[in-house]
Every structure is written in structure tokens, then in C-alpha cells.
MMTF fields as JSON, N, C-alpha, C and O atoms, coordinates in Angstrom:
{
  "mmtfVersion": "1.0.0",
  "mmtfProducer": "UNKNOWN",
  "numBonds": 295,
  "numAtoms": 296,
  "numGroups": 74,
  "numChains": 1,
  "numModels": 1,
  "chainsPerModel": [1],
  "groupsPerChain": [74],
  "chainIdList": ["A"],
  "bondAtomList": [4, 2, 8, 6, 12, 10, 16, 14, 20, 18, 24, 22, 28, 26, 32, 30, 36, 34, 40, 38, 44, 42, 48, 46, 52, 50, 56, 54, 60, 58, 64, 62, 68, 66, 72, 70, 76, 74, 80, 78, 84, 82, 88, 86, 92, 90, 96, 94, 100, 98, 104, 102, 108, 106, 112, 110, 116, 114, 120, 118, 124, 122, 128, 126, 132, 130, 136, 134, 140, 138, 144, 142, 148, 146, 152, 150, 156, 154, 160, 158, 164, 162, 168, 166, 172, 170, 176, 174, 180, 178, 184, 182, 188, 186, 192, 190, 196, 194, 200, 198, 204, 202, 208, 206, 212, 210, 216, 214, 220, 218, 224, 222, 228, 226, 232, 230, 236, 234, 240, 238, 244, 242, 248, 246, 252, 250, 256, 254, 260, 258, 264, 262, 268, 266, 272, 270, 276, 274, 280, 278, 284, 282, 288, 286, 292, 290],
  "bondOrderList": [1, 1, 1, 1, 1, 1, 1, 1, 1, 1, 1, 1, 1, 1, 1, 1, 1, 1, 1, 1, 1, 1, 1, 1, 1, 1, 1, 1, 1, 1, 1, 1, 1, 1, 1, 1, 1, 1, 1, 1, 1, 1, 1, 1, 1, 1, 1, 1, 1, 1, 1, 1, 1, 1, 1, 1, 1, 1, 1, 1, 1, 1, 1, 1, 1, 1, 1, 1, 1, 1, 1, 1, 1],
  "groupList": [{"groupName": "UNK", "atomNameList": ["N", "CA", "C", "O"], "elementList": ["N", "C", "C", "O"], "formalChargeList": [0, 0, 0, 0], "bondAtomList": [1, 0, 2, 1, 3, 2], "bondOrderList": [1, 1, 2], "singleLetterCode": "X", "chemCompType": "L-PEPTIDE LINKING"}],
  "groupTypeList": [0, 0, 0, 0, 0, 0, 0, 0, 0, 0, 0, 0, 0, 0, 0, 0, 0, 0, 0, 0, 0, 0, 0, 0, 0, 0, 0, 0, 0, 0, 0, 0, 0, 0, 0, 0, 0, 0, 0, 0, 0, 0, 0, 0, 0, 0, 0, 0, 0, 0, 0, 0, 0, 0, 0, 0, 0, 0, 0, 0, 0, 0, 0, 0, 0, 0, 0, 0, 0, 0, 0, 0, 0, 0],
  "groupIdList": [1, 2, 3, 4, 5, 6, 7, 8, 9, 10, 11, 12, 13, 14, 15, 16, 17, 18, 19, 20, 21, 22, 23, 24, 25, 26, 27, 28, 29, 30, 31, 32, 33, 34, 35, 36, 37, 38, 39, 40, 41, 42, 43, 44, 45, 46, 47, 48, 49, 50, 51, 52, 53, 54, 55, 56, 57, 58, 59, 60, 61, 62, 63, 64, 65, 66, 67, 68, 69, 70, 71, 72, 73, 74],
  "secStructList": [7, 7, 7, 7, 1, 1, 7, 7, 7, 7, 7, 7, 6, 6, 2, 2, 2, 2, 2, 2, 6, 1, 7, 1, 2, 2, 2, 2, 2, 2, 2, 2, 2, 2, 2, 2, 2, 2, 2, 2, 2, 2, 2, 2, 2, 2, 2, 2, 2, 7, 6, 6, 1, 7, 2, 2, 2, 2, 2, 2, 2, 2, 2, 2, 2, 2, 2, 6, 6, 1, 1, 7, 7, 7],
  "xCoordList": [0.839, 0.0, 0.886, 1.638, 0.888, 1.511, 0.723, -0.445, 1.702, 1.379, 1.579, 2.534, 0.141, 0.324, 1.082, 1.284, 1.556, 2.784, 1.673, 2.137, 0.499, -0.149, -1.221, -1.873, -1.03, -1.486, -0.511, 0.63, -1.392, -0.423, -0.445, 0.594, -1.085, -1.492, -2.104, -3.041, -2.279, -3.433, -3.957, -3.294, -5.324, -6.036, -5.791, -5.95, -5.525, -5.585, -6.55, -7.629, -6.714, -8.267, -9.148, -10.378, -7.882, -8.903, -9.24, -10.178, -8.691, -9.468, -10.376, -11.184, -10.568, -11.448, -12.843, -13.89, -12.602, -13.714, -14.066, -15.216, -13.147, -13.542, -14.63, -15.656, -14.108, -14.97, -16.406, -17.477, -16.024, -17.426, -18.735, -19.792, -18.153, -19.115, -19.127, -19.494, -18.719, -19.317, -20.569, -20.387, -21.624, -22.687, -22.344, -21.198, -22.402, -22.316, -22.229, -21.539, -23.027, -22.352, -20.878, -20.05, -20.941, -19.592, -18.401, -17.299, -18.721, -17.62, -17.616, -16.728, -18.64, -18.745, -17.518, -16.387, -18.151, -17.397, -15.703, -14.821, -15.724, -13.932, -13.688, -13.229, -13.97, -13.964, -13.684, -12.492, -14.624, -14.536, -13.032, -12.148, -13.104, -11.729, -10.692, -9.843, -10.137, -8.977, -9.293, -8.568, -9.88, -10.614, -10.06, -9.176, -10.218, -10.206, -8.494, -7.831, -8.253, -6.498, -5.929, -4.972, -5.878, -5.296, -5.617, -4.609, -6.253, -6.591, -5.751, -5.506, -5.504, -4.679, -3.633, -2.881, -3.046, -1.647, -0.848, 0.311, -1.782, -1.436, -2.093, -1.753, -2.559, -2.288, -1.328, -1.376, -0.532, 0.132, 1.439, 2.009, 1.788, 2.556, 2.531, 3.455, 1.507, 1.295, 1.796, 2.912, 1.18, 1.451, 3.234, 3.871, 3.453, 5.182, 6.22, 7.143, 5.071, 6.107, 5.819, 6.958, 5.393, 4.614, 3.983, 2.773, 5.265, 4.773, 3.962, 3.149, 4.162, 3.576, 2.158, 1.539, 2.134, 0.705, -0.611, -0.991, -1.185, -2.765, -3.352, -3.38, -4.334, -4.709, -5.472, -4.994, -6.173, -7.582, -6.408, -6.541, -5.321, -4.308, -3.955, -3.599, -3.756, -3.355, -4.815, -4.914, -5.778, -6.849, -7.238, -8.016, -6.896, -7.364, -5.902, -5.811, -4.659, -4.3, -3.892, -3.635, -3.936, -4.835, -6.127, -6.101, -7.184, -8.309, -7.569, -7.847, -6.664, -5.808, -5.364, -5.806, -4.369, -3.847, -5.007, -5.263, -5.5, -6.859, -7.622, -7.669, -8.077, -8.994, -8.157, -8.749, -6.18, -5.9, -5.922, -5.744, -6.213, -5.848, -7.245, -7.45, -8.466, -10.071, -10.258, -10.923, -9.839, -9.63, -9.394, -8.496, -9.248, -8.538, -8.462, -9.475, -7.083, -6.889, -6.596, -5.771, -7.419, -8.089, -6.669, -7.0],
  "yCoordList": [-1.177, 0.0, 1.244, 1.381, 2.154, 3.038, 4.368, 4.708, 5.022, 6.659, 7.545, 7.737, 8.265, 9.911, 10.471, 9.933, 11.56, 12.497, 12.993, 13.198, 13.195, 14.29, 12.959, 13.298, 11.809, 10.405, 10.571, 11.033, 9.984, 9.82, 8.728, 8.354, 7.985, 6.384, 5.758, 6.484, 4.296, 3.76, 2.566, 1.578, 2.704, 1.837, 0.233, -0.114, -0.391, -2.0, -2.5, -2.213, -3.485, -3.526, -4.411, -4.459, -5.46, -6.389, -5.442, -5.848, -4.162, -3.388, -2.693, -2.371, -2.096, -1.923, -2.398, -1.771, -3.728, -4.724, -4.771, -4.536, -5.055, -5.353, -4.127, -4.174, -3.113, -1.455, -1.298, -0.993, -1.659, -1.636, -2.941, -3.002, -3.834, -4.436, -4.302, -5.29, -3.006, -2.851, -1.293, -0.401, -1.442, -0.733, 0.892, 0.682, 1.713, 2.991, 3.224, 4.158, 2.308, 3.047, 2.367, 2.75, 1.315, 0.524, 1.259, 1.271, 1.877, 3.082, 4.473, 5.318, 4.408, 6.192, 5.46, 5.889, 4.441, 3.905, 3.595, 3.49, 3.518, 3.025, 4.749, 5.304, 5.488, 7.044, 7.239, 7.317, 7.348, 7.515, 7.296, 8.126, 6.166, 5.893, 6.033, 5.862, 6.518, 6.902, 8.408, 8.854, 8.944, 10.464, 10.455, 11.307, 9.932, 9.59, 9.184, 9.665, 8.079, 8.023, 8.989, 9.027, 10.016, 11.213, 11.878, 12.283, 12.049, 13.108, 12.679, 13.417, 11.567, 11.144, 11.088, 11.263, 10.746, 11.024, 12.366, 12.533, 13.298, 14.356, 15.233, 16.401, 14.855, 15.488, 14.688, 14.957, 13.897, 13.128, 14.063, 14.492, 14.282, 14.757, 16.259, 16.657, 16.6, 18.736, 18.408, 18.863, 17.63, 17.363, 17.078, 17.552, 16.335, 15.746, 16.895, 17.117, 17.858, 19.194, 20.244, 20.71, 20.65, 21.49, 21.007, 20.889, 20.634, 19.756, 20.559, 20.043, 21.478, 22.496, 23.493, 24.252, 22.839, 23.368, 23.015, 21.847, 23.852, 22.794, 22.227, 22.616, 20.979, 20.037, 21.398, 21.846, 21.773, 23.256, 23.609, 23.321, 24.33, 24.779, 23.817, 24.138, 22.044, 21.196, 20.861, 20.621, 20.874, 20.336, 21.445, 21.084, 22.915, 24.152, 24.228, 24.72, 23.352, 23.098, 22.304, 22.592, 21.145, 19.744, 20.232, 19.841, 21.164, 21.118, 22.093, 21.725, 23.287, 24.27, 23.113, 22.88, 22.335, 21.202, 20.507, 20.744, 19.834, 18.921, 20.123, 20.108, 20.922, 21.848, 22.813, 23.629, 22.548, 22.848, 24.815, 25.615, 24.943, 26.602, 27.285, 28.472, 26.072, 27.149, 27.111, 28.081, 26.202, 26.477, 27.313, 26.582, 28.347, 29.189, 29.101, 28.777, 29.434, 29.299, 30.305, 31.078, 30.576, 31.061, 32.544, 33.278],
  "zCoordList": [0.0, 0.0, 0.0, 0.964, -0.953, -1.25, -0.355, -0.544, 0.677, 1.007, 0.046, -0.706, 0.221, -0.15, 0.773, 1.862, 0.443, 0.896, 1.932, 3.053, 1.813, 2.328, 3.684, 4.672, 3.245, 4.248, 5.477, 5.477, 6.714, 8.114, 8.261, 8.806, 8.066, 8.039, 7.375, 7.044, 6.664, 6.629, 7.122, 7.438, 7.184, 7.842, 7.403, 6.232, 8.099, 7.802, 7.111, 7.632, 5.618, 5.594, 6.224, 6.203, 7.078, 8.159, 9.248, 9.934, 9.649, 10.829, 10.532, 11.403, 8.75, 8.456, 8.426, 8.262, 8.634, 8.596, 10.053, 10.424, 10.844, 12.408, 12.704, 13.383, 12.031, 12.874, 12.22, 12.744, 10.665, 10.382, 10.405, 9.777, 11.353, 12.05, 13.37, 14.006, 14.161, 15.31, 14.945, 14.116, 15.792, 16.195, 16.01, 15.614, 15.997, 16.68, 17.704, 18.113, 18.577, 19.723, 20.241, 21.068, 19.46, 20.111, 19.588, 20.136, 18.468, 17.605, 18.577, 18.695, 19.077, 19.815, 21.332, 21.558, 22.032, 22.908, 22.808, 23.661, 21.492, 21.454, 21.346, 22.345, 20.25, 20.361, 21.72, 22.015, 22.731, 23.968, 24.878, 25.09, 25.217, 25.4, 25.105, 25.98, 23.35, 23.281, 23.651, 24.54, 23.33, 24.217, 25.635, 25.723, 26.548, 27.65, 28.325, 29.244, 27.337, 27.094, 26.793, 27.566, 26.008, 25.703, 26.824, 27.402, 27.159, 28.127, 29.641, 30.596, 29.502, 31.115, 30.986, 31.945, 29.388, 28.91, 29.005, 29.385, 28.552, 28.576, 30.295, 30.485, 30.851, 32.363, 32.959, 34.159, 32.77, 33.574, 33.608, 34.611, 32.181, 30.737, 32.114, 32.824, 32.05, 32.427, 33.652, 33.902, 34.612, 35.925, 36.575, 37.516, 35.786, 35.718, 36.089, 36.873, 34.413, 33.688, 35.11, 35.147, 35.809, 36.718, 37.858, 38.049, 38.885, 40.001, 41.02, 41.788, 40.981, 41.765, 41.813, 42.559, 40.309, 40.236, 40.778, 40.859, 41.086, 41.629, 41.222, 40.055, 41.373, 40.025, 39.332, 38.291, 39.687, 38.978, 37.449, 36.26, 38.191, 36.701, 36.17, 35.036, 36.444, 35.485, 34.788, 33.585, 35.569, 34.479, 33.633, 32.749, 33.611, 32.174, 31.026, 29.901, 32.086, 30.767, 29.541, 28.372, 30.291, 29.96, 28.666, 27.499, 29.274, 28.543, 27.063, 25.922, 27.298, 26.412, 25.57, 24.444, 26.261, 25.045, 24.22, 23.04, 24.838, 23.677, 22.863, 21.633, 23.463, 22.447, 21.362, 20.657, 21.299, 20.726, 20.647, 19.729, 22.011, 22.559, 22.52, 22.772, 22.057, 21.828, 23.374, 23.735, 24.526, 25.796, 26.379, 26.797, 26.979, 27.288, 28.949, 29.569, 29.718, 30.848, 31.367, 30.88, 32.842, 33.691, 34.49, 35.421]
}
């Protein structure tokens, strides 16, 4: 399988198959969780960087990182 320059990955076509026989919500649910994984990755990540901060300032910038700065902190 050949990349486009402008491709980051591609999809497997046996995982293609696995996903499109799960439900919607079982797709919203896996969604969920890597949602959820990122989000603990990256406060762990803020927390590590900024031991001193209070959780309140690690969780607005935690939320700054995922929303990609439409967050804005306090």
C-alpha cells in the first residue's frame, strides 16, 4: 500500500472490517476511550512538567492542550 505524501497512516483492511461491524455506539465507545487516554496522557505529561501546580491549573491546561488553545486558561 503506497502513502500519499499528504497520508499519516493507513487503515488496515482487516481493521477496516472489524470497525465496520461494530454498532455505533460501540464506535462512539472506542472514540470515547482513546478520548479519555489522551486526556490522562497528557495530564500526567502537564502534571510531571509542573509539580507544583494545583490540580484546577493542570486540568485548564490539559483542557488548552486537547482543544488545541479554543480552551482558554483562567
Amino acid at each position: 500500500m503506497l502513502l500519499k505524501a499528504s497520508q499519516i497512516e493507513v487503515m488496515d483492511d482487516a481493521m477496516v472490517e472489524v470497525l465496520r461491524a461494530k454498532t455505533p455506539a460501540e464506535r462512539l465507545a472506542i472514540a470515547d476511550g482513546m478520548w479519555r487516554s489522551a486526556r490522562r496522557i497528557i495530564r500526567f505529561k502537564v502534571q510531571a512538567d509542573n509539580p507544583s501546580w494545583p490540580d484546577e491549573r493542570v486540568d485548564q491546561e490539559t483542557a488548552r492542550r486537547l482543544s488545541h488553545g479554543a480552551v482558554g486558561t483562567a
